[in-house]
C-alpha positions in Angstrom: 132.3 116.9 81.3 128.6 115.1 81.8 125.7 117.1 82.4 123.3 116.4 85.2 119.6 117.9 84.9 117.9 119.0 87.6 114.4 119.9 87.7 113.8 123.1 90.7 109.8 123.2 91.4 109.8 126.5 92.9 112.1 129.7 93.5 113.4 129.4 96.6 114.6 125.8 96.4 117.5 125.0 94.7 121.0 122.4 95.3 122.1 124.9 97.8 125.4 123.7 99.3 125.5 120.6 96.9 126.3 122.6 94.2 129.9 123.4 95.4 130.4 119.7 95.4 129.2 119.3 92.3 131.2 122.1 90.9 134.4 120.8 92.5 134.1 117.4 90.7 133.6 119.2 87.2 130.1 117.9 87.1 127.9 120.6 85.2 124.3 121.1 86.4 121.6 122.7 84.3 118.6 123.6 86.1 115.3 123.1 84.2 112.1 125.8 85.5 108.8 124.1 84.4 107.3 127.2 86.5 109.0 129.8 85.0 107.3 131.2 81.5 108.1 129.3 78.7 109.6 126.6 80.9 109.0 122.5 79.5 110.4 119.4 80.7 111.9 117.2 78.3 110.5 114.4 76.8 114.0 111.9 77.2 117.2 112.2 78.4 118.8 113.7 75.3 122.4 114.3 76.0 122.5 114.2 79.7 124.1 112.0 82.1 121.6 112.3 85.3 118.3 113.8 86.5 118.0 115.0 89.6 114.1 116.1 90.9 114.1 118.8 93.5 111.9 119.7 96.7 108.4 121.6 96.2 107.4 123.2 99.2 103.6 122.3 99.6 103.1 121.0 96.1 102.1 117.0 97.4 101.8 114.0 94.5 98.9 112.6 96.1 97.4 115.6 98.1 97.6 119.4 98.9 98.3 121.5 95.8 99.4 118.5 93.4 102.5 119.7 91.4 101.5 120.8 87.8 104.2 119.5 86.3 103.8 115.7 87.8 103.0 114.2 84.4 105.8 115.4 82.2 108.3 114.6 85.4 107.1 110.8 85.9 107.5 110.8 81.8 111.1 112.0 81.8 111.9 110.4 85.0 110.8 106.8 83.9 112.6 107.5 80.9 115.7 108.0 82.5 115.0 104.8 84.2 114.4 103.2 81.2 117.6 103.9 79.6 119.6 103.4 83.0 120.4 106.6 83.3 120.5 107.5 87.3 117.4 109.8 88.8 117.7 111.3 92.7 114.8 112.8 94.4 114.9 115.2 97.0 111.8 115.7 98.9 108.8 116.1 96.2 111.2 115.0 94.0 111.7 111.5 96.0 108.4 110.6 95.9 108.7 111.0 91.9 111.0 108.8 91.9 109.2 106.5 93.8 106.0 106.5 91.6 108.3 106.5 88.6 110.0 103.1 89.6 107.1 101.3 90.9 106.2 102.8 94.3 104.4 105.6 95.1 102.9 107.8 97.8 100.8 108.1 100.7 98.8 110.9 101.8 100.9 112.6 104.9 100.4 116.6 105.9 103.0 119.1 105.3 105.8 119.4 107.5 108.9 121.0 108.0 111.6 119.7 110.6 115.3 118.8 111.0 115.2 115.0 111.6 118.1 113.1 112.5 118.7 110.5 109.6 120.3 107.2 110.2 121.7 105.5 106.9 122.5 101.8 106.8 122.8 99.3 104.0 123.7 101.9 101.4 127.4 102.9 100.4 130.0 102.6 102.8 131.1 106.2 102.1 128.2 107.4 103.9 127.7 109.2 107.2 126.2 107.1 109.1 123.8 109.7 111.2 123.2 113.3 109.4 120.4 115.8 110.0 118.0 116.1 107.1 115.9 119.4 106.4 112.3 117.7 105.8 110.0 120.1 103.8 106.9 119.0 102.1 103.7 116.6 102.8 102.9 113.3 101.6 105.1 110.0 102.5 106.3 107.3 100.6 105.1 103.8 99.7 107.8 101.5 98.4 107.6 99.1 95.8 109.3 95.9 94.6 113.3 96.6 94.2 113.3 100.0 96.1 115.2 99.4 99.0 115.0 101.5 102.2 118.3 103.0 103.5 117.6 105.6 105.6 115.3 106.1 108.3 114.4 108.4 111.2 114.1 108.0 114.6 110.8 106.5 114.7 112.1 104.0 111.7 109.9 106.0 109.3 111.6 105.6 105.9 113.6 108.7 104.4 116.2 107.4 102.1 115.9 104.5 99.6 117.4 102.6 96.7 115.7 102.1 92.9 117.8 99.9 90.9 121.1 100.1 90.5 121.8 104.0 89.9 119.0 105.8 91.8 118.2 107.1 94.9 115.6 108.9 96.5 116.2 111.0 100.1 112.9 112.9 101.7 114.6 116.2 102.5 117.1 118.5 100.6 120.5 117.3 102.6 122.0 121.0 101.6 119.2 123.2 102.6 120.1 126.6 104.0 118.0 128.3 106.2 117.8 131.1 103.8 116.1 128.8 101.2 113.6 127.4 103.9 112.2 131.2 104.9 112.1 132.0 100.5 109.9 128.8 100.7 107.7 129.9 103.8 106.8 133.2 102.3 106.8 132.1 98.2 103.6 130.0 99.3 100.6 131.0 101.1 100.5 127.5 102.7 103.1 127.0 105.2 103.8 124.1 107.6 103.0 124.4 111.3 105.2 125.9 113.6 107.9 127.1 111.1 109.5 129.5 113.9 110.5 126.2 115.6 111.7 124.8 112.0 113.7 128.1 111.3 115.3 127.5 114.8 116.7 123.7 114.2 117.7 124.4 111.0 120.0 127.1 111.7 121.4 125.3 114.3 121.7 122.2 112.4 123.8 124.2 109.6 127.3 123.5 110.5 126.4 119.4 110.5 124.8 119.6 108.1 127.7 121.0 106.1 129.9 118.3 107.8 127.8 115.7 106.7 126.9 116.5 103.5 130.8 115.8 102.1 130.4 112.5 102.9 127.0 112.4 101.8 128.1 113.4 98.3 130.7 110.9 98.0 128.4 108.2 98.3 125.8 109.6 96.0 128.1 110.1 93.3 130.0 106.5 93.7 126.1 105.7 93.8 124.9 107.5 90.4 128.0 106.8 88.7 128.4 110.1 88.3 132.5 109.8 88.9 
């Protein structure tokens, strides 16, 4: 059975529906709290087979609140890298990856919406539209051999490519609305016009839920993972 870390940056974000997906392919996830007491993050890869980086809310890499674990995390993801082992971002986590592999980040405000995500160039296991939960500030700036394969409506990257193995997406693609209000109130900084955030998410659930199957396939042919 392999073992995929995953780093969570705060409570209320988590997998969420991913982790039936995971579960159903026998792929065990441990989740590692660098926020909690006592919590550390790694120095290499150890035993495991993957690192996935989660979401943070309004923790930013370049500005806000920057994320008090950012130095450990680009340490264990370029690790991973290193050994070509496969790293994927959500959100925050995205944008770690980014810096980790040779791009990095722009200074963008914090935002939460339900965008609609087209995916090209990428695995042909993929939706090709799905609507992707965007929480956090700060965009990304790609480097040499990250590939873009996902973008919104105005062409704005979302998704890309690092290498062979890794992949980085700018929103959680199984957020529940339930983790998006735990995220509003853990922080005293919230995006503008959550109300209107709350509202498109809960009536993006069911596609979201649709697309995510698909979503998964691809990211594990992707990772390796199966």
């Amino acid at each position: 059975m392999k073992t995929i870390w995953v780093v969570q940056h705060t409570e209320a974000e988590y997998l969420g529906l991913m982790e039936d997906h995971f579960e159903g392919r026998n792929l065990r996830f441990r989740y590692l709290r660098p926020f909690a007491a006592g919590g550390t993050i790694p120095d290499t890869p150890g035993a495991s087979d993957g690192l996935i980086l989660l979401g943070g809310g309004p923790y930013g890499i370049v500005s806000g609140h920057i994320l008090p674990s950012l130095g450990p995390e680009l340490r264990l993801a370029r690790a991973f890298l290193g050994a070509g082992l496969p790293v994927v971002g959500f959100g925050l986590g995205a944008l770690i990856l980014l810096s980790a592999g040779g791009g990095g980040a722009e200074e963008a405000p914090l935002r939460f919406d339900v965008v609609d995500t087209a995916i090209t160039g990428w695995n042909d296991a993929a939706p090709r539209h799905m609507p992707l939960a965007v929480y956090g500030r700060d965009a990304p700036y790609l480097g040499p051999g990250i590939t873009s394969v996902a973008t919104g409506p105005a062409g704005e990257t979302l998704g890309f490519t690092v290498g062979a193995n890794s992949f980085g997406l700018l929103g959680n693609p199984g957020m529940k609305r339930g983790m998006a209000e735990d995220l509003i109130m853990e922080f005293a900084e919230a995006p503008a016009d959550t109300l209107t955030g709350l509202e498109r998410l809960a009536a993006a659930q069911v596609a979201i839920a649709e697309a995510l199957h698909p979503f998964m396939v691809a990211l594990i042919r992707h990772t390796g993972w199966m």
